[in-house]
GUFIZA-132908 format. One line per 4 residues: their letters; for each residue x, y, z of N, C-alpha, C. Coordinates in steps of 0.2 Angstrom, whole numbers. Layout:
BEGIN
a> X Y Z X Y Z X Y Z | ...
end
This chain:
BEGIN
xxxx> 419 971 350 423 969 355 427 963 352 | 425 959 348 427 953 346 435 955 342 | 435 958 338 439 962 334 445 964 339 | 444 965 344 450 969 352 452 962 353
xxxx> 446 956 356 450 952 358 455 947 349 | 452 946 346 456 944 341 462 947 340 | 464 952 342 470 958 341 475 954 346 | 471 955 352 474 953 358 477 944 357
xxxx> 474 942 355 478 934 352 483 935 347 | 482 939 342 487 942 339 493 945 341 | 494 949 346 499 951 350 501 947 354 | 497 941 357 501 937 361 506 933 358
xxxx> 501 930 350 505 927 346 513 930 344 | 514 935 345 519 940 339 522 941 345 | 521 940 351 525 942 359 528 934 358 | 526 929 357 529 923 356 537 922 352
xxxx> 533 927 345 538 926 341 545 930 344 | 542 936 344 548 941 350 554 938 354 | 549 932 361 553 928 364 558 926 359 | 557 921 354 561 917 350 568 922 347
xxxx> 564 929 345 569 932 342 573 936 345 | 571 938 352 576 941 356 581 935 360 | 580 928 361 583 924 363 589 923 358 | 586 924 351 591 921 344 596 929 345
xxxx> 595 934 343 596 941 345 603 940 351 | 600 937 356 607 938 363 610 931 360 | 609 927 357 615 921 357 620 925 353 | 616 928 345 621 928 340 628 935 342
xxxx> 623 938 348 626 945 349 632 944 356 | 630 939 360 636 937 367 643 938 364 | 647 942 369 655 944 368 657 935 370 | 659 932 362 662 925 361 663 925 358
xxxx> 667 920 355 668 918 346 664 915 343 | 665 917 336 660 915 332 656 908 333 | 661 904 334 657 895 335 654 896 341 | 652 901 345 649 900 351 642 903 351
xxxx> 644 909 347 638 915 346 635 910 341 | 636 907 337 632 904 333 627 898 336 | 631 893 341 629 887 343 624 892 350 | 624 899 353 621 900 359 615 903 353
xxxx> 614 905 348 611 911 343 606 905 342 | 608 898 343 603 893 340 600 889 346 | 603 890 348 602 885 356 598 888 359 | 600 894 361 594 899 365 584 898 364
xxxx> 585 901 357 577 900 355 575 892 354 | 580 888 353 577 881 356 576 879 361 | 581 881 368 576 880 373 569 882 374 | 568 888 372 563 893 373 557 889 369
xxxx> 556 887 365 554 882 359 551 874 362 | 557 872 366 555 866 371 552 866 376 | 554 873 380 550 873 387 540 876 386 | 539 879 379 534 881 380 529 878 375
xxxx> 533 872 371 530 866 370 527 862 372 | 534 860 379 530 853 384 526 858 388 | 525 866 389 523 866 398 516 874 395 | 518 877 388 514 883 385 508 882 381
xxxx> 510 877 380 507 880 369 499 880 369 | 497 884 366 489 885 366 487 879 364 | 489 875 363 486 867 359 489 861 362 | 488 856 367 491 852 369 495 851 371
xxxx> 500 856 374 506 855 379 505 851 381 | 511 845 382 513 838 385 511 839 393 | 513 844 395 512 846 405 510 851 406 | 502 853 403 497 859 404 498 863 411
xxxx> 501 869 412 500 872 417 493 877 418 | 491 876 425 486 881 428 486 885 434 | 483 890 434 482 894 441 492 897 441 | 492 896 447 499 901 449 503 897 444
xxxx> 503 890 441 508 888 440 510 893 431 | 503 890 428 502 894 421 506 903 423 | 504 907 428 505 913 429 514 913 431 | 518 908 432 523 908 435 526 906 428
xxxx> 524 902 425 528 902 417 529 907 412 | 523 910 414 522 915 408 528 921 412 | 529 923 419 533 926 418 540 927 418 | 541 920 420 548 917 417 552 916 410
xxxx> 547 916 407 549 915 400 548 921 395 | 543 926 397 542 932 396 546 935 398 | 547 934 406 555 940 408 561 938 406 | 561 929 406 568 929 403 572 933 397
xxxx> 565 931 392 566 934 385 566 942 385 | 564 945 389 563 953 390 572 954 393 | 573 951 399 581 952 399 586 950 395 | 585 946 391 590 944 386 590 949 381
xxxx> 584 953 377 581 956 374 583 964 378 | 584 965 382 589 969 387 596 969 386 | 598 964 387 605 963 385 608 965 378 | 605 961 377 607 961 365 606 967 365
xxxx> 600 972 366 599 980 362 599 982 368 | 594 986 374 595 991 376 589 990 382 | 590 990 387 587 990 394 578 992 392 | 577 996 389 572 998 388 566 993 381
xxxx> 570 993 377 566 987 373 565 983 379 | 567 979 383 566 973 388 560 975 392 | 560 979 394 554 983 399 548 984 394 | 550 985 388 543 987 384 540 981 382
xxxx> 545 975 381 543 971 380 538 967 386 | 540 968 391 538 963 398 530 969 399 | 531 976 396 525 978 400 518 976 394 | 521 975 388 518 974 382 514 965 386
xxxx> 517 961 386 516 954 388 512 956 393 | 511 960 402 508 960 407 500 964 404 | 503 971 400 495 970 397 491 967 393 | 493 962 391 491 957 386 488 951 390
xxxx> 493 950 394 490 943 399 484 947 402 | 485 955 406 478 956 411 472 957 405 | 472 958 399 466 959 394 464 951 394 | 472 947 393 468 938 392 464 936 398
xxxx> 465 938 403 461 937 410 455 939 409 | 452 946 409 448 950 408 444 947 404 | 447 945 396 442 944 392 441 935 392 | 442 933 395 442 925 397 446 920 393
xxxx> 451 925 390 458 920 385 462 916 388 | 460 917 394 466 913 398 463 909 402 | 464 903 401 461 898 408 468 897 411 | 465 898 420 468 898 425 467 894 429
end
């Protein structure tokens, strides 16, 4: 079991990196010009970057969220990146992504990965 849940850290992890890459993904792809796709391609994953620093991070986030609030971050950040991630490629990557995250979070629940 130990092996499943370490997996499960590891997809949360790689679901992180996704947010990052699908926000980078919809900047550099937005119908703009070039100066813009590149300043949105670089802006995007740093907000994402900032918000889940001060408010996410498995390690000392500045403003630790719990209970509904933790549950309310994870799905706006998650779903943001699923619809941006929507946008850039294809409505279906976004869903697969968002249902990937929901089963990840119900296993972090279950297996005590997630304090609430």
């Amino acid at each position: 079991m130990s092996v499943l849940k370490g997996a499960n850290l590891l997809v949360m992890f790689l679901l992180e990196l996704c947010v990052l890459g699908a926000a980078a993904w919809w900047g550099f792809t937005v119908s703009a010009p070039i100066a813009v796709r590149i300043v949105a391609g670089l802006a995007a994953p740093a907000v994402f970057i900032v918000v889940w620093a001060l408010f996410g991070a498995a390690k000392d986030p500045r403003y630790p969220q719990t209970g509904w609030r933790r549950v309310a971050l994870e799905v706006a950040w998650f779903g943001v990146a699923a619809v941006l991630l929507g946008l850039a490629w294809t409505p279906v990557a976004g869903v697969a992504m968002f249902a990937v995250w929901f089963v990840n979070g119900a296993l972090r629940l279950v297996w005590g990965q997630q304090q609430l």
